[in-house]
N, C-alpha and C positions, 0 to 999 in steps of 0.2 A: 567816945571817951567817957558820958556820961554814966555806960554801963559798963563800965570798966576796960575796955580795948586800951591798950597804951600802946600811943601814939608819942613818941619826944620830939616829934618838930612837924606839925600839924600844918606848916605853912609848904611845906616841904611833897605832899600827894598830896594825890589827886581821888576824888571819889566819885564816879558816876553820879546822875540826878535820879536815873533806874535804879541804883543798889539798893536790896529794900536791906536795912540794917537790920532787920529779926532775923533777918540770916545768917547775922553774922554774930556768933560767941562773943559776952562780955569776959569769959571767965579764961584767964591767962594768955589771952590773943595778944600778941604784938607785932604791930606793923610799923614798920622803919623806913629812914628815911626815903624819897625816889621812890615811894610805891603806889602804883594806879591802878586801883579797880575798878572793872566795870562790868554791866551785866545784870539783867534783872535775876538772872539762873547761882547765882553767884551765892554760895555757901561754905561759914569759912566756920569750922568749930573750934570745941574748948582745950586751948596748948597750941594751935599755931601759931606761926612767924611766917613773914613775908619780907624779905630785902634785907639779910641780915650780914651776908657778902656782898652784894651791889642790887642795884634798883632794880624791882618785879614789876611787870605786868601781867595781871590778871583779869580774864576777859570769860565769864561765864561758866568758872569752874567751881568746882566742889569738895571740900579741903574735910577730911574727918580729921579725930583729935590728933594732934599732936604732928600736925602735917607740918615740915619744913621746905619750902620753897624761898630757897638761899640767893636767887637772883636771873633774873631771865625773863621770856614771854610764855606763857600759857594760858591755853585757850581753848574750851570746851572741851576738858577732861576731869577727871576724875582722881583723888589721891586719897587713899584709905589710910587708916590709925596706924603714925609712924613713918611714914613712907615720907621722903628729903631727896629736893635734889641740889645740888651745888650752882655755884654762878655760872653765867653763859647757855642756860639751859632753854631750849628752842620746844616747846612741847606743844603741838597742834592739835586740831579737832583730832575728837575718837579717841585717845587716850585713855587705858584704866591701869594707876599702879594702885594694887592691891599692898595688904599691910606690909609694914615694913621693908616693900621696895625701894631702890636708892641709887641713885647715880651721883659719881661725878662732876668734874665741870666739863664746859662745851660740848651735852648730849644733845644731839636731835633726834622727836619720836614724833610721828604721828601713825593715826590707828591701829598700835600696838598697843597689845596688853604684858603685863608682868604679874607673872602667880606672888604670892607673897614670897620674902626673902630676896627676889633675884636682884643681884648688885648689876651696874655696870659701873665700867670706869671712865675713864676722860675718851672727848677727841671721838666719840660716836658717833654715827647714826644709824639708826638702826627701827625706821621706819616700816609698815606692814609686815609688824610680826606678833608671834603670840608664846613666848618662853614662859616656862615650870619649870619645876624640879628642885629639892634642899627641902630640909625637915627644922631648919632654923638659920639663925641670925650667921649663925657658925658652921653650919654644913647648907649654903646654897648654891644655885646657879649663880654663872659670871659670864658677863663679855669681857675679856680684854681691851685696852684701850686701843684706841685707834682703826675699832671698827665698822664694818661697814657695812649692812645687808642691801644688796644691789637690786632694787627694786625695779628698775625701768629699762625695759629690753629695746637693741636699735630698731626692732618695729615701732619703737614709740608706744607701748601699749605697757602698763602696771596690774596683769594678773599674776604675779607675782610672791605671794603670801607666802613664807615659811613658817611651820610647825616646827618650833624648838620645844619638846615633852609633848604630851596631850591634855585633852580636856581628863577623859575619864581616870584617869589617875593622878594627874595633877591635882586635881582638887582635893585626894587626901592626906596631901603632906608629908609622904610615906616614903616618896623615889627620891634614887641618886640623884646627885646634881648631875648639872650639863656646863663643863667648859668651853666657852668659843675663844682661845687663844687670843692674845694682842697681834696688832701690825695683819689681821686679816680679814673673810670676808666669807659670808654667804652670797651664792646669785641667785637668787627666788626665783620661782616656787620652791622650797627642797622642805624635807621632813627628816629633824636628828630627833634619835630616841636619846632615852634616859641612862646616865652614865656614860653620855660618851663626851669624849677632850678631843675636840679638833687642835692642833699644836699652833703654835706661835706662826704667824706669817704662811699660813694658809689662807688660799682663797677658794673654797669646798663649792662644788656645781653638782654634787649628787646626792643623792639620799640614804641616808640608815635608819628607819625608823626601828631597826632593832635591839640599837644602843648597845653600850658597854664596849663602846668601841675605843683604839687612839687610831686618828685619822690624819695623817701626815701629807699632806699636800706636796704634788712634785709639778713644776714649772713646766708646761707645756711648751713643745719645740716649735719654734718658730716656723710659720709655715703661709706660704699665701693660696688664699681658695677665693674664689667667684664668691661673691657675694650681693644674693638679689632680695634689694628691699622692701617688706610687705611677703616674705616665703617663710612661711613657719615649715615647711617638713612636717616632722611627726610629733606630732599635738601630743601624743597620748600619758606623759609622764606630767606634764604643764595641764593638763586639764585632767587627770589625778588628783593629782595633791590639790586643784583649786577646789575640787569636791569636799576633799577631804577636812582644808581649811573652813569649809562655809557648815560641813557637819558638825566638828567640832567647838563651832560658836552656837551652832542651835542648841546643843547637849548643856553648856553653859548658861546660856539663856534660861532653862528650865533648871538648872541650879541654883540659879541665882531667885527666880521666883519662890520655888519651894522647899530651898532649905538657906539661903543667908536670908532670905526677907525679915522672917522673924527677929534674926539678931539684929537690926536697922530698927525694928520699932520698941527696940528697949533702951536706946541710946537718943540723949539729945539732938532734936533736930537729923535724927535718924532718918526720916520718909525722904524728906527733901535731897537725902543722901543716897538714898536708894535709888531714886529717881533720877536722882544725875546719872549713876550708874547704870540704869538700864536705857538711856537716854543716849550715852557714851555706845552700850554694846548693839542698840540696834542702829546707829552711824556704822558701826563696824561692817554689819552684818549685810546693811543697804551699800555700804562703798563694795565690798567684795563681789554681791553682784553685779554691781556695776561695772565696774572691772573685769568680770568673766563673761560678761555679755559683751562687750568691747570685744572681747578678743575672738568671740564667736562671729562677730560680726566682719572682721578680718580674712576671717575662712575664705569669703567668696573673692578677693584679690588674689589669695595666697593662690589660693586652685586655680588663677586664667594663669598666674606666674610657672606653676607647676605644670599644667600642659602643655606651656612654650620648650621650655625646658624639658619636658619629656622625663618627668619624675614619677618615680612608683605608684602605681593606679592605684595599689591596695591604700598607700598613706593618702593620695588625693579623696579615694571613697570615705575614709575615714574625717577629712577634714569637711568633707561635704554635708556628710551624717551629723557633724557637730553643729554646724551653720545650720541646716533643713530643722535638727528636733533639739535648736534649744527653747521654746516656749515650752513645752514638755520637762526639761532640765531644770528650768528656773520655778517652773510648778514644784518641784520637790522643795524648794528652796520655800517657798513662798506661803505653800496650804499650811501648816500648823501642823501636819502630822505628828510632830517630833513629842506634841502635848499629848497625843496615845499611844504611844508606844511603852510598854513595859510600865503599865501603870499601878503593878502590883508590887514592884522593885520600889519604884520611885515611894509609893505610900507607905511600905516598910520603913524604907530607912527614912524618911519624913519622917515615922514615928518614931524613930529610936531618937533623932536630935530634939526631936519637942520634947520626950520624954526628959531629958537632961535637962534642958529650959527649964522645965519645970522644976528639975529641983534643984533649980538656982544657979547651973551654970551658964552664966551669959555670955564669956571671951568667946568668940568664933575660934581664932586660932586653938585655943584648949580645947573646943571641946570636939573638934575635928581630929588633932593629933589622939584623943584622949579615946576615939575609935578602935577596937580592936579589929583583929583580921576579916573574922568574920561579917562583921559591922560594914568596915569599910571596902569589903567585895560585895555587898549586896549593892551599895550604894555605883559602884565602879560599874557595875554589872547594866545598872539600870544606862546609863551614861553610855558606855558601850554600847548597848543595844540604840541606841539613839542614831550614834554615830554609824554603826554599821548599818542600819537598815536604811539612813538618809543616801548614805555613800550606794548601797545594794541599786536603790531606787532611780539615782542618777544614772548609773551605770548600765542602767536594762536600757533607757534612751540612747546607747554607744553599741549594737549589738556587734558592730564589725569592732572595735577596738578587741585588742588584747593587752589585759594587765597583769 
């Protein structure tokens, strides 16, 4: 209060003994009534609010300007300039909504990201995922309300991640949005491209990563089959897209280092913000393996179940292959390569955004949109090449699979 935070009933939260208040903006912060922070990680900047529809808790998160978090729990995530969510909002570790992301009320998310723009609406959840796509406030991605992305299969096991847009184009602001229809659902792992509308009350189990689809969901007939627990079948579409998901956060990762960093240290309390965020994505990046090592670790049950059963040798050999050469798989994941690859892409277009820095464009969002084609293929290209050669990489460790 003494450095300006307005507080109107001070008797009313609660404040950690850990909160260090340098972290937290004097300058138009309001926090109302029912609201508890805690957290020594805990960074709240200049223009937010906290409980301004019902009492927040906030547990080691990191709030840029003008962050609204309207009522709920969150907790070791990260909320960029603009970005609001409504009361009832359940938001867990790993978390990053980037600018002007926003939901409705009663959203559940943990270790998903949201590019800037993507709305959701009420009555969500929509946990292990990573959605883009929209060029503004007015042309973005959406969930419809009342969705759900099915993260946890009756094996009991969460390798599950879906890719709604990608890393390498997502990041420049350029692509269609992405529809998920209300009253429906993804079941992860799956990969939608850009511009496509799943319709109203679909529950989608496959993948387009070609987009520009409409994807009309049809009710599967009722049907009874055997069903043996701890038997995946054929791995190879679930450990696909899991590659695919852990490429596309390393490509991000080195986005985030060498071209947002700079915008972070021209802003108040900028580092401390960056920090939360690369804090936030490599939680993301540590849960996904661990989750895709779980499910390799699976293989060796599924395979005694499959030779009882008298199941396909080529899909048991395949599941074998995944179990025998995953320390090899998670070495892709792990060495650093991602930091030399196309390192002549990446330094370009590095230069072209410092160049604009310099002469005084500071908004992130401007000066990304503010990219021409040229510009922002060089930049796509580098990101690309990221993602396919981590994906390549993995892939040579599966020599029996077919994709």
């Amino acid at each position: 209060m003494a450095k300006g935070v307005r507080i109107h009933n001070p008797l009313s939260i609660e404040i950690g003994n850990e909160v260090d208040p340098d972290r937290i903006s004097g300058e138009d912060v309001i926090i109302h009534s029912g609201t508890r922070i805690y957290g020594k990680k805990t960074l709240i900047s200049k223009g937010s609010g906290l409980g301004y529809e019902s009492p927040v808790t906030v547990v080691d998160c990191q709030l840029g300007p003008h962050v609204e978090l309207k009522g709920g729990f969150f907790k070791s995530s990260v909320f960029l300039e603009g970005s609001n969510l409504s009361s009832g909002a359940l938001i867990r570790e790993g978390c990053i909504l980037e600018e002007q992301a926003n939901a409705a009320h009663a959203v559940g998310l943990k270790q998903t990201l949201l590019f800037p723009f993507v709305t959701l609406g009420s009555l969500i959840n929509f946990c292990d995922c990573f959605m883009a796509g929209g060029t503004s406030r007015k042309d973005h991605s959406e969930v419809g309300s009342s969705y759900i992305h099915f993260n946890y299969t009756p094996n009991q096991d969460k390798a599950t991640p879906s890719l709604v847009g990608d890393v390498p184009r997502g990041v420049m602001l350029n692509q269609p949005p992405i529809f998920l229809g209300g009253q429906g659902g993804l079941v992860g792992p799956v990969r939608i491209g850009y511009g496509t509308v799943i319709a109203a009350g679909t529950v989608y189990r496959k993948d387009c990563p070609e987009g520009g689809k409409l994807l009309i969901g049809k009710n599967d007939a009722a049907r009874d089959e055997t069903f043996h627990m701890g038997f995946y079948g054929d791995v190879t579409r679930r450990v696909y897209n899991n590659i695919s998901y852990l490429a596309n956060l390393l490509a991000l990762r080195e986005w985030y280092v060498h071209i947002r960093q700079p915008f972070f240290r021209l802003q108040d309390m900028g580092e401390g913000l960056y920090m939360g965020m690369m804090d936030a994505l490599e939680s993301m990046i540590g849960e996904r393996i661990n989750r895709f090592r779980a499910l390799s670790e699976k293989m060796e049950a599924s395979i005694a179940l499959g030779e009882k059963v008298r199941y396909k040798k080529t899909i048991l050999k395949q599941e074998k292959e995944f179990l025998e050469n995953w320390p090899e798989i998670e070495t892709c994941f792990k060495s650093g390569h991602e930091t030399r690859i196309d390192q002549k892409n990446r330094d370009d277009f590095a230069g072209i955004i410092l160049h604009k820095i310099n002469r005084g464009e500071k908004n992130y969002l401007q000066v990304i949109k503010s990219l021409d084609k040229r510009e922002s293929a060089i930049g796509t290209q580098w990101l690309q090449n990221i993602v396919d050669d981590i994906t390549r990489s993995s892939l040579n460790q599966l020599p029996s699979f077919r994709f």
